[in-house]
C-alpha positions in Angstrom: 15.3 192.6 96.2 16.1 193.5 92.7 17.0 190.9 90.6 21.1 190.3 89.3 21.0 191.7 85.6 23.0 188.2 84.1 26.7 189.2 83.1 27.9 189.4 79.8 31.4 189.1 78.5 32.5 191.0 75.6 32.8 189.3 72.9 36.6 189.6 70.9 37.3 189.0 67.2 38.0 185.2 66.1 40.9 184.9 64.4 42.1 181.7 62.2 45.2 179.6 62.9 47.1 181.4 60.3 46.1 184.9 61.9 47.7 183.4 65.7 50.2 185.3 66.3 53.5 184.0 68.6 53.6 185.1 72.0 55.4 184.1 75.1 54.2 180.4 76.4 52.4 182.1 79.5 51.2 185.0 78.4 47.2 184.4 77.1 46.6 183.5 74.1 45.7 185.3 71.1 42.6 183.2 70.0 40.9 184.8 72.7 40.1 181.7 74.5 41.1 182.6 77.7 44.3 179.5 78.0 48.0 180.3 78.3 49.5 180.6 74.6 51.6 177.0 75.4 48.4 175.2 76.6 46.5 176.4 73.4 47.7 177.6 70.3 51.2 177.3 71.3 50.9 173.6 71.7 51.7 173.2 67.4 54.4 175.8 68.2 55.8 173.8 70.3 55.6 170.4 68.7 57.7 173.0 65.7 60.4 173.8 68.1 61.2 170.1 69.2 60.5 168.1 66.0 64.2 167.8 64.0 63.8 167.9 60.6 66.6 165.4 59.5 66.9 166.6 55.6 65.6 170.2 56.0 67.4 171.1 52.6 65.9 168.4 50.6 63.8 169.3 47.5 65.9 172.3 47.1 68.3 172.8 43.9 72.3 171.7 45.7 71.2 170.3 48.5 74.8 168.8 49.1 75.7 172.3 48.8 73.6 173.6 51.5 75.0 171.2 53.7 78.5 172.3 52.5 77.9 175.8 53.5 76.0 175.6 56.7 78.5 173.1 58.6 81.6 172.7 56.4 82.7 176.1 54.4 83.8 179.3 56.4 83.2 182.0 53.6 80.8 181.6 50.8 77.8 183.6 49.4 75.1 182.2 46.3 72.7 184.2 44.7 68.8 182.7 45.1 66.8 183.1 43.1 62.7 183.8 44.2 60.0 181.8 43.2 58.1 184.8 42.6 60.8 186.6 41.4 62.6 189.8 43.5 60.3 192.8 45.2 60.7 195.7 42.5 63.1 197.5 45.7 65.0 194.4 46.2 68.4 194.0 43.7 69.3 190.9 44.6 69.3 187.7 47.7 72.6 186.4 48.5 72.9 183.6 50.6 76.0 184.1 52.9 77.8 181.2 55.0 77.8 184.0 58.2 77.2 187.8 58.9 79.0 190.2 60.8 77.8 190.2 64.3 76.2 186.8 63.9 73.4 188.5 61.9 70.6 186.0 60.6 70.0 188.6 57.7 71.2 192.1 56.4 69.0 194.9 54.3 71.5 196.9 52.9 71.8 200.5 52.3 70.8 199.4 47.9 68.4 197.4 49.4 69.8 193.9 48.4 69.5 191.6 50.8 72.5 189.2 52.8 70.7 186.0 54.5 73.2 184.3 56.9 73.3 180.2 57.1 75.7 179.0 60.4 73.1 180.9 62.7 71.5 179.2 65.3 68.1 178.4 64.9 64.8 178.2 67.4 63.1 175.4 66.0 64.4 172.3 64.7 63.5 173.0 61.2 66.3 175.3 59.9 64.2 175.8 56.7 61.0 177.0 58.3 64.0 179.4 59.9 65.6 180.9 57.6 62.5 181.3 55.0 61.0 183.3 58.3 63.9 185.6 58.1 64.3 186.1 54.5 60.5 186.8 54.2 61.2 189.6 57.3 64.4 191.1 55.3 62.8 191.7 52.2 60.5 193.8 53.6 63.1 195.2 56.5 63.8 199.1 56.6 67.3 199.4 54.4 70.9 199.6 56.2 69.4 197.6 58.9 70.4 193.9 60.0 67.2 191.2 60.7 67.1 189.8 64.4 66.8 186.6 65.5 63.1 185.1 66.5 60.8 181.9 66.7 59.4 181.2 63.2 55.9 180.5 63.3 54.9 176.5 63.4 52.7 176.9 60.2 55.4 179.4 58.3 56.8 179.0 54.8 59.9 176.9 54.4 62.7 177.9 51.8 61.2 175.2 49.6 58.1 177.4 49.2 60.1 180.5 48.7 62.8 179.6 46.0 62.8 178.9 42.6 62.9 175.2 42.4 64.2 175.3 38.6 67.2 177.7 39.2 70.7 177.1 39.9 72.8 176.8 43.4 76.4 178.1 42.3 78.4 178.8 45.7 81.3 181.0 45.2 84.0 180.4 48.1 85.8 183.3 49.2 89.0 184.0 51.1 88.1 185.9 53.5 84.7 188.0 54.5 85.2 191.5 52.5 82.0 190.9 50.7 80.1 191.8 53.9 81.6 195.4 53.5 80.8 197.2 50.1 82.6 200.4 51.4 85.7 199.1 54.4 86.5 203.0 54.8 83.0 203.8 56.8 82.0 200.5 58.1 81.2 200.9 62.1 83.8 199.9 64.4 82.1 196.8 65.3 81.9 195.6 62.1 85.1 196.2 61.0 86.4 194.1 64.3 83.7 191.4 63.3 85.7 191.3 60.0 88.9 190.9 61.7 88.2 188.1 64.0 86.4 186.4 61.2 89.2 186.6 58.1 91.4 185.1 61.5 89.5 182.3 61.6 88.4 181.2 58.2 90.7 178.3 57.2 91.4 178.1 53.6 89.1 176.4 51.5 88.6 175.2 47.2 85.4 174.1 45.6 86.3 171.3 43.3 84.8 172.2 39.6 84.9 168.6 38.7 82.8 166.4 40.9 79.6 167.8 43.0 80.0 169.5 46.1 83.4 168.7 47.3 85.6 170.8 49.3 89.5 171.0 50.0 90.8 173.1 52.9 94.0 173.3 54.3 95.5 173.3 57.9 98.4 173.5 60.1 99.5 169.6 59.6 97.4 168.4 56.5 95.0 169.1 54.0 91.8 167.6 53.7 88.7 166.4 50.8 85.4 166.6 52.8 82.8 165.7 49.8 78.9 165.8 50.7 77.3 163.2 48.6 73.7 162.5 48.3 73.5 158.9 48.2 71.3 156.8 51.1 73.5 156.1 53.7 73.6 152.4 54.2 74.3 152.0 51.0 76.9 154.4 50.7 78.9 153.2 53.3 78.4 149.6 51.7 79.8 151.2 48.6 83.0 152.5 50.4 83.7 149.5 52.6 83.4 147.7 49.1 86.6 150.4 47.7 88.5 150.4 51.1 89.1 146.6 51.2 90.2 146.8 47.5 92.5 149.9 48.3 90.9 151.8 46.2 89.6 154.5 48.4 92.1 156.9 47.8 92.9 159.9 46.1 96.8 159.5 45.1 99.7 158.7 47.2 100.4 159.6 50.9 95.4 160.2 50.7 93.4 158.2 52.6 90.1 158.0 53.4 89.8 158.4 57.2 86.0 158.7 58.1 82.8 160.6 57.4 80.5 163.2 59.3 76.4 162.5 59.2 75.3 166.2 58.5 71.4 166.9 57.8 70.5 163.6 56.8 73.9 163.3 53.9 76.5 161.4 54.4 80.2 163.3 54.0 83.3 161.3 53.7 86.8 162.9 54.6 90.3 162.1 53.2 93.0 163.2 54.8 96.1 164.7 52.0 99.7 165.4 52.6 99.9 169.2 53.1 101.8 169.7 49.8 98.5 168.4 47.6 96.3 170.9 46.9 92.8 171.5 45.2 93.9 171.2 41.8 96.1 168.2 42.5 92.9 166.1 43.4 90.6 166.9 40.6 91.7 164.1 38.9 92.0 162.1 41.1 88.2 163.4 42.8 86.8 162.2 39.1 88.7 159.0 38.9 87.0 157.8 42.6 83.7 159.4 41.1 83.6 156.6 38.9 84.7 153.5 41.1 82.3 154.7 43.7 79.2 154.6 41.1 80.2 151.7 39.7 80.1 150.3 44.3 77.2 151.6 44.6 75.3 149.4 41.3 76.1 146.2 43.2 74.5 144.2 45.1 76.4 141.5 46.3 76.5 140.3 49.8 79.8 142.2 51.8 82.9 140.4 52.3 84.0 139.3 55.4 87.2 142.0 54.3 84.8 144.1 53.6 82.6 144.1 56.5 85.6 145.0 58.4 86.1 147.9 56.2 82.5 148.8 56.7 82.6 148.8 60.6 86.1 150.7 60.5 84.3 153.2 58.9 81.3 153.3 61.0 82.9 153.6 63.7 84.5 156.9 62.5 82.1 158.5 62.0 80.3 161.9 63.7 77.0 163.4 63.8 77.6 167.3 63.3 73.6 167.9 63.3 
């Protein structure tokens, strides 16, 4: 009987971690190892799209800002500057609260490009994210939006992609005509996007005085939501200390009613009587500035007045991420 020549199996190009492409959790992986992508390389994916990143804005020039934009401000757009600088076909990156159609990015017909914030994200690192998108935009055909994907686990974040030592100037609009260079021959869709948008988009100030506070107005009252950076715990300390001394308010008929916990900052909210508007609580917005810095340098144990203060606060408070 002849003897069984032994079997070989062809041998397939190594790649490195870096070279991994993502692929669906089942389908084999890459590496060329023979395991389902999730039980092999997709394993650090994985870990990517589970693990929250609590501050993912933190290192980067207005973070306050960010958090302004993404969770608080309907229509904005900033300018961002590269770390490299801009592709020699690229004009310009503007970041922009939202995109028609929900788009996480646009190339446009000039070849500037739009990158869209309030999007949802696949991994709990809205950084990693949005850098993944940029990254694909700039190099995206022009007049043609970016879709949504899975940024890979070992990816850039925004922190590697933008100039650390520039500026991070949000310009509120009101309403969302800077999507639209030319309204006349924008698509159907679009033009509806733009519609239901500008509907929705309640009005809303920058304050030029203090950092990254915001007025907006509604139906029954206006309201100061102001993202601060400060550590939490001792923020609140800091406004429990003001609220039992009544002075945690910005002029007559304010009050402070509360705060939202949004990407690791802390964002107290007064409530205003509909007939103050942005310009009435500059002042005002400066004056508590001060009294709040001067909270936050103490150290002394809470009152018993002031630990109440403290857990009426608390206790208004919501987690919007």
């Amino acid at each position: 009987m002849a003897k069984k020549r032994p079997q070989t199996r062809a041998t397939r190009p190594q790649l490195t971690d870096g070279e991994i492409p993502v692929v669906g959790a089942r389908e084999p992986c890459p590496c060329g190892s023979g395991r389902r992508y999730k039980a092999c390389h997709g394993r650090a994916a994985a870990h990517a799209v589970t693990e929250l990143v609590h501050r993912p804005f933190e290192g980067l020039p207005g973070e306050c800002d960010w958090v302004a934009l993404r969770e608080l401000v309907p229509a904005a757009t900033v300018e961002l500057p590269l770390k490299d600088g801009l592709p020699a076909d690229v004009p310009s990156v503007t970041l922009a609260t939202v995109l028609p159609m929900a788009w996480p990015a646009l190339r446009r017909d000039d070849g500037s490009v739009l990158l869209g914030l309030q999007n949802d994200t696949a991994s709990g690192d809205i950084s990693r994210d949005l850098a993944d998108t940029l990254q694909r935009a700039l190099t995206a055909q022009p007049g043609t939006p970016v879709q949504a994907r899975r940024a890979p686990a070992d990816g850039p974040r925004l922190q590697d992609l933008l100039d650390a030592e520039g500026t991070f100037e949000p310009v509120v609009h009101s309403g969302f005509e800077f999507w639209i260079p030319d309204t006349e021959n924008a698509t159907p869709e679009v033009t509806a996007s733009l519609e239901r948008a500008n509907a929705a988009a309640i009005p809303t100030v920058k304050l030029a005085g203090v950092d990254a506070a915001y007025w907006c107005e509604t139906p029954e009252k206006n309201h100061l939501r102001w993202v601060m950076p400060h550590p939490e715990e001792q923020l609140l300390d800091a406004l429990a200390r003001l609220h039992a001394a009544g002075r945690s308010g910005l002029g007559e008929g304010t009050r402070l009613v509360g705060s939202f916990r949004a990407h690791g900052l802390t964002v107290p909210v007064w409530d205003l009587p509909s007939g103050v508007g942005a310009d009435d609580v500059e002042k005002p917005a400066a004056e508590f500035a001060e009294r709040l810095a001067a909270a936050l340098s103490s150290d002394a144990p809470l009152t018993p007045e002031e630990r109440r203060a403290r857990g009426g606060l608390t206790n208004r408070q919501v987690t919007l991420s």
